[in-house]
Biopython code that builds the backbone (N, CA, C, O; Angstrom):
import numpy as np
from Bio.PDB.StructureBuilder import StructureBuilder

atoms = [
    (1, "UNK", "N", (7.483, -7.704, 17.109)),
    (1, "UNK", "CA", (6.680, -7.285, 15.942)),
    (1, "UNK", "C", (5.630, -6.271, 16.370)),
    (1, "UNK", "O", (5.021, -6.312, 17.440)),
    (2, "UNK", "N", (5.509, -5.504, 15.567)),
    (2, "UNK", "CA", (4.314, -4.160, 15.936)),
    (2, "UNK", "C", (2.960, -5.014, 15.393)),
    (2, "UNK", "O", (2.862, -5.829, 14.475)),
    (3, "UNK", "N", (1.900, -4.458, 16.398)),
    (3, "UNK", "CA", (0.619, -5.075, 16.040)),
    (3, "UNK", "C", (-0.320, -4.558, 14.951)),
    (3, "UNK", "O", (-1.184, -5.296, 15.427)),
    (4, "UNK", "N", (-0.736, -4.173, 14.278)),
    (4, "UNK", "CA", (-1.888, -4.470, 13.139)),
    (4, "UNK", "C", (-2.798, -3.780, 13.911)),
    (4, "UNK", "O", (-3.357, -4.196, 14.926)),
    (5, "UNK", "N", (-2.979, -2.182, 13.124)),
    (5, "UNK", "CA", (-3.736, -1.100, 13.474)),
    (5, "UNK", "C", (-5.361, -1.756, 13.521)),
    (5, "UNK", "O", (-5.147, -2.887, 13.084)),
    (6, "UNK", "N", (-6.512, -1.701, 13.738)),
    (6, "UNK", "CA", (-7.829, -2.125, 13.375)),
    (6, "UNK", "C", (-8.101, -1.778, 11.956)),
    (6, "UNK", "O", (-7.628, -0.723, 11.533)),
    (7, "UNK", "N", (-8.888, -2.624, 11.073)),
    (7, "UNK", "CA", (-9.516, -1.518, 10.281)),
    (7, "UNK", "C", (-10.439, -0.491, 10.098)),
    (7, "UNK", "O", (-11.480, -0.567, 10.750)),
    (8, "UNK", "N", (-10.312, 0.249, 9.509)),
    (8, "UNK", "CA", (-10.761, 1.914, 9.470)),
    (8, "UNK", "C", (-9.963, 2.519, 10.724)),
    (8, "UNK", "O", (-10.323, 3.693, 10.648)),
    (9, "UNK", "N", (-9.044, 2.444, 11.908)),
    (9, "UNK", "CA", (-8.399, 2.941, 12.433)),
    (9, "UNK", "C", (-7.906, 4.351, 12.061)),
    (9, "UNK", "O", (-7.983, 4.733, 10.893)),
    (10, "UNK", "N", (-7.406, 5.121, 13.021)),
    (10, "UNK", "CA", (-7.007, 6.446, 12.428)),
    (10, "UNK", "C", (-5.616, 6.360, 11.948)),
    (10, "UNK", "O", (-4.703, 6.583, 12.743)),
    (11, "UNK", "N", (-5.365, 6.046, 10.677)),
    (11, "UNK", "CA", (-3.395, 5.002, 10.865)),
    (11, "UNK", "C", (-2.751, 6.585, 11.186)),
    (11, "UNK", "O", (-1.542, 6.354, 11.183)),
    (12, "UNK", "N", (-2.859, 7.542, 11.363)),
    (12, "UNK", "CA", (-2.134, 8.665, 11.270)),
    (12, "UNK", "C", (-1.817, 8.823, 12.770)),
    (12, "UNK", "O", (-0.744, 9.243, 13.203)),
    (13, "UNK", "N", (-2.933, 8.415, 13.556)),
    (13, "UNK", "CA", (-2.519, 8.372, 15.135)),
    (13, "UNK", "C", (-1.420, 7.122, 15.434)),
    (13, "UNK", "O", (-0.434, 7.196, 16.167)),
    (14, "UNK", "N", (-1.925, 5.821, 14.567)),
    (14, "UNK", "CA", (-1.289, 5.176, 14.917)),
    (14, "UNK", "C", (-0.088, 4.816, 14.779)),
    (14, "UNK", "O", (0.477, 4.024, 15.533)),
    (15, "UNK", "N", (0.495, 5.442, 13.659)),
    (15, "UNK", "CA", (1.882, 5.870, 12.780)),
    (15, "UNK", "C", (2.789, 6.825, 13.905)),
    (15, "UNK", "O", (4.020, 6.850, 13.890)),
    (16, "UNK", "N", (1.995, 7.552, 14.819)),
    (16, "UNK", "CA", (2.238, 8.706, 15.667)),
    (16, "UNK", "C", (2.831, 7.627, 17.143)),
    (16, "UNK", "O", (3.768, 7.435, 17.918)),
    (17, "UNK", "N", (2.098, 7.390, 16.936)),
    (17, "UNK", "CA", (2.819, 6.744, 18.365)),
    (17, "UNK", "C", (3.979, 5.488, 18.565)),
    (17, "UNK", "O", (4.812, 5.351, 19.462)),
    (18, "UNK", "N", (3.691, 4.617, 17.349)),
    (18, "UNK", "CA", (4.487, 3.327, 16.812)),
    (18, "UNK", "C", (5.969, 3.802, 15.691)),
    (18, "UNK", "O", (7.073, 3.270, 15.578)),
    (19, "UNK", "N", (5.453, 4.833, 15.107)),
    (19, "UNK", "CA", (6.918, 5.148, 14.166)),
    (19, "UNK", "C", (7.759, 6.611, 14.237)),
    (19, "UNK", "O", (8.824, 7.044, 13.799)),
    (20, "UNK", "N", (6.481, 7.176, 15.165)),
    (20, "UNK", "CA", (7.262, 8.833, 15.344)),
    (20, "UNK", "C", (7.781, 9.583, 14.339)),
    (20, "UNK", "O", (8.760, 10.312, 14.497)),
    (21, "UNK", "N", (7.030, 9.420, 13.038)),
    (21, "UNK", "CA", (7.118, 9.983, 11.886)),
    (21, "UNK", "C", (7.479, 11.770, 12.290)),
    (21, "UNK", "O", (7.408, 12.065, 13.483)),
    (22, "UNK", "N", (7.788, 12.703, 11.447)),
    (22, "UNK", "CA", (8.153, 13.967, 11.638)),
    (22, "UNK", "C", (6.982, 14.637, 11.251)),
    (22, "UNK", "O", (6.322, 14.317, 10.262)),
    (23, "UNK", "N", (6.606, 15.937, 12.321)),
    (23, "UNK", "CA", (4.606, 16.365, 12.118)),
    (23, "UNK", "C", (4.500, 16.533, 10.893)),
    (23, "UNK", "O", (3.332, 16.164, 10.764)),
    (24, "UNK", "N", (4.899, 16.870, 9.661)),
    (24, "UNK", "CA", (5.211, 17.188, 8.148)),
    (24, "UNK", "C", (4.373, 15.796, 7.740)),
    (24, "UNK", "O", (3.384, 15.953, 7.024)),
    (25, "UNK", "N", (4.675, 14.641, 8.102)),
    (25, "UNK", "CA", (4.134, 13.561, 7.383)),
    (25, "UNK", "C", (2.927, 13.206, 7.941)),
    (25, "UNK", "O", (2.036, 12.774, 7.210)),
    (26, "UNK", "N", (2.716, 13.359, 9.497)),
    (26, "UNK", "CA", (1.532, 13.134, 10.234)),
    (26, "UNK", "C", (0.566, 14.282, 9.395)),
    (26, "UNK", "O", (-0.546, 13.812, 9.153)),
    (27, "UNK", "N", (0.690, 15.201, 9.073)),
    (27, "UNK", "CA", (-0.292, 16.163, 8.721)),
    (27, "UNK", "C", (-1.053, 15.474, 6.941)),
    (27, "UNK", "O", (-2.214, 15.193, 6.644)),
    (28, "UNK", "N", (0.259, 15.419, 6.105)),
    (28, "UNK", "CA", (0.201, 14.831, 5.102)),
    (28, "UNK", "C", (-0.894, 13.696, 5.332)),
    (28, "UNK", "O", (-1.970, 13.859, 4.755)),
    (29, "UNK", "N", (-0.736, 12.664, 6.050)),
    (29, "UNK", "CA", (-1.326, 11.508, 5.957)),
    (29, "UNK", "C", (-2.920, 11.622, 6.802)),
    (29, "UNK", "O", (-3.848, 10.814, 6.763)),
    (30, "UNK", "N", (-2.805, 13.157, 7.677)),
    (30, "UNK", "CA", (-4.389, 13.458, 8.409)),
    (30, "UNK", "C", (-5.171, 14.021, 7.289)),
    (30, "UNK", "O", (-6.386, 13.930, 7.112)),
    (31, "UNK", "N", (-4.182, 14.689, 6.474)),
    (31, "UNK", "CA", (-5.194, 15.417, 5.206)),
    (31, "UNK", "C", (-5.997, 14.418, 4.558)),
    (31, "UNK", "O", (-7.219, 14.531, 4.459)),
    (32, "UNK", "N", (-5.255, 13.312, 4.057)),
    (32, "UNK", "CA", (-5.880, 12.027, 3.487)),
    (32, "UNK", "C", (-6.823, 11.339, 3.774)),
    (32, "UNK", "O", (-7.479, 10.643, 3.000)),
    (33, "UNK", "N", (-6.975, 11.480, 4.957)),
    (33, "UNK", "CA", (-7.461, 10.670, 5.711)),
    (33, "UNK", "C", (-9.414, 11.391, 6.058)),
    (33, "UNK", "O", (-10.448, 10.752, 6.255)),
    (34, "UNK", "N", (-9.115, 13.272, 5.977)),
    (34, "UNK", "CA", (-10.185, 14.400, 5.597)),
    (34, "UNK", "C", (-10.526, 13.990, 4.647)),
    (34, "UNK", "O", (-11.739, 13.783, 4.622)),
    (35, "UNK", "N", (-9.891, 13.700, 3.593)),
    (35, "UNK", "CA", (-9.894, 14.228, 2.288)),
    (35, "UNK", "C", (-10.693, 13.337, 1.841)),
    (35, "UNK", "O", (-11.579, 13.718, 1.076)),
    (36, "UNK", "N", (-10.588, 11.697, 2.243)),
    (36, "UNK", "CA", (-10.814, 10.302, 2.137)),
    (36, "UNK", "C", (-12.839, 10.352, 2.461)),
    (36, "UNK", "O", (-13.845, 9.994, 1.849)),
    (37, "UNK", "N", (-12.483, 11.085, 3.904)),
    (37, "UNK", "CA", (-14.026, 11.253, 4.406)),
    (37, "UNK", "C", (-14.737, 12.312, 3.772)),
    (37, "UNK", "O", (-15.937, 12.184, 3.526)),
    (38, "UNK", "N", (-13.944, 13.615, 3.412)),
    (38, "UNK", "CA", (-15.072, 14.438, 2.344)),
    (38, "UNK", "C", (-15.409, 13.288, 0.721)),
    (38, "UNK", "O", (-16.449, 13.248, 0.064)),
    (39, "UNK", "N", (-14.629, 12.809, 0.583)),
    (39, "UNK", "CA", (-15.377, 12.113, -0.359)),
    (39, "UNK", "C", (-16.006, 11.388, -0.812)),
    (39, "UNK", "O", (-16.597, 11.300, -1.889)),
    (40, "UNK", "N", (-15.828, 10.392, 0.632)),
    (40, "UNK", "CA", (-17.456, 9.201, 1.332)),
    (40, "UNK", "C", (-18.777, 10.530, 1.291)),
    (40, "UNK", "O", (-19.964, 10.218, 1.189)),
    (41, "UNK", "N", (-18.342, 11.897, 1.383)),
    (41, "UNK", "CA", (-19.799, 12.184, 2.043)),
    (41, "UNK", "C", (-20.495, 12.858, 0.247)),
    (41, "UNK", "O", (-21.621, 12.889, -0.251)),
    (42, "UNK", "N", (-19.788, 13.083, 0.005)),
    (42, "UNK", "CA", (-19.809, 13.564, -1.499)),
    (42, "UNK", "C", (-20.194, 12.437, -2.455)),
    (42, "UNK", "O", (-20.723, 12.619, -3.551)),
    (43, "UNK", "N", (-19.945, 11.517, -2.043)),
    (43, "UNK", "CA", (-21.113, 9.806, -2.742)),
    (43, "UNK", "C", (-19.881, 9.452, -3.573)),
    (43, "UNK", "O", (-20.148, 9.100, -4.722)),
    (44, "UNK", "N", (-18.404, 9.473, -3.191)),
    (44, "UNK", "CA", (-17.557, 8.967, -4.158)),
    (44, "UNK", "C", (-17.278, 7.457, -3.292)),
    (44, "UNK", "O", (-16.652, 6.656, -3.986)),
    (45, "UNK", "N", (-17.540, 7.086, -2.284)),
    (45, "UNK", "CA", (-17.351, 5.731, -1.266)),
    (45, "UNK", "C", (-17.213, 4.769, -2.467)),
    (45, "UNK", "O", (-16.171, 4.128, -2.611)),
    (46, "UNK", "N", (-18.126, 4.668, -3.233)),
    (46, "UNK", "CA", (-18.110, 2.940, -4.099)),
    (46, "UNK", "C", (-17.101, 3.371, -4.661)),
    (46, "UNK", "O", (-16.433, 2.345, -4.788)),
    (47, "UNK", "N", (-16.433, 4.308, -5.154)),
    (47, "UNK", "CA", (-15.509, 4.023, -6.414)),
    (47, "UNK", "C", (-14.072, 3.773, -5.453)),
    (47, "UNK", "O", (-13.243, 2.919, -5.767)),
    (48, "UNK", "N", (-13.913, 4.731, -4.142)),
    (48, "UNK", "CA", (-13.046, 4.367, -2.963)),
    (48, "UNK", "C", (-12.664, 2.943, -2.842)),
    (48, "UNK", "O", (-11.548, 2.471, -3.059)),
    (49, "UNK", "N", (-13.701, 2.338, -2.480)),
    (49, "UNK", "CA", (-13.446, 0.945, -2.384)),
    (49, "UNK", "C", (-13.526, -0.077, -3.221)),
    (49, "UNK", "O", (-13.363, -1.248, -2.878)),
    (50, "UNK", "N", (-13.821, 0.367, -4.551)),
    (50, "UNK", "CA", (-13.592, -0.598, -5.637)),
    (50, "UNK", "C", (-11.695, -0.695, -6.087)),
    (50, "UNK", "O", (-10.931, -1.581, -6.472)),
    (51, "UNK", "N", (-11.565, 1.198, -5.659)),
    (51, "UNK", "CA", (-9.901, 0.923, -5.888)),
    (51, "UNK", "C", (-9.218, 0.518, -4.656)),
    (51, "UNK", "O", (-8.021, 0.310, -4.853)),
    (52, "UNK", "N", (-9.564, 0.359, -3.564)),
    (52, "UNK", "CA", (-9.095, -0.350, -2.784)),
    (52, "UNK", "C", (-8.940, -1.769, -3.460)),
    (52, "UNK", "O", (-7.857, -2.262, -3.774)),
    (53, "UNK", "N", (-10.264, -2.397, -3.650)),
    (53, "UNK", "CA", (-9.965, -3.762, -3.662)),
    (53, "UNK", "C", (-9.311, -4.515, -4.850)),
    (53, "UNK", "O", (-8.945, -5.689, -4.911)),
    (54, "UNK", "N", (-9.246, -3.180, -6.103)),
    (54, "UNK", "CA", (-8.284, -3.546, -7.192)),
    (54, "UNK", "C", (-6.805, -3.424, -7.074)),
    (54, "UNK", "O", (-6.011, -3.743, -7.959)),
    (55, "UNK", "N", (-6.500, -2.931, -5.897)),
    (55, "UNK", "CA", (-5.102, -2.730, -5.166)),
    (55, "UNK", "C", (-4.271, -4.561, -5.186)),
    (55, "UNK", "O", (-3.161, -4.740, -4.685)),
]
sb = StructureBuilder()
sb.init_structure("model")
sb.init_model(0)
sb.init_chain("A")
sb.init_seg("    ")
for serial, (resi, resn, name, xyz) in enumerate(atoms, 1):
    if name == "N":
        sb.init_residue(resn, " ", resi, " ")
    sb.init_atom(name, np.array(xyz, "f"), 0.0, 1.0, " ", f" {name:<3s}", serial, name[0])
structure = sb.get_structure()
């Protein structure tokens, strides 16, 4: 069984080394991951994690 990235981990590194995804999807999922942190800094964080936890 594969182990359970940390949370907040970079999953895009960790996808990289455990599933060897094709760079097309690694990039896809680093953008998200920018995209995720420009919008913690931009004061969107609470609504981030409210839809997290309505997931």
């Amino acid at each position: 069984m594969q182990e359970q990235p940390p949370i907040g981990f970079n999953e895009s590194r960790y996808m990289t080394e455990f599933n060897a995804p094709n760079d097309e999807f690694i990039r896809f999922w680093e953008m998200l991951y920018l995209i995720n942190l420009y919008l913690q800094l931009f004061g969107f964080f609470h609504k981030g994690v409210e839809r997290v936890l309505l997931l």
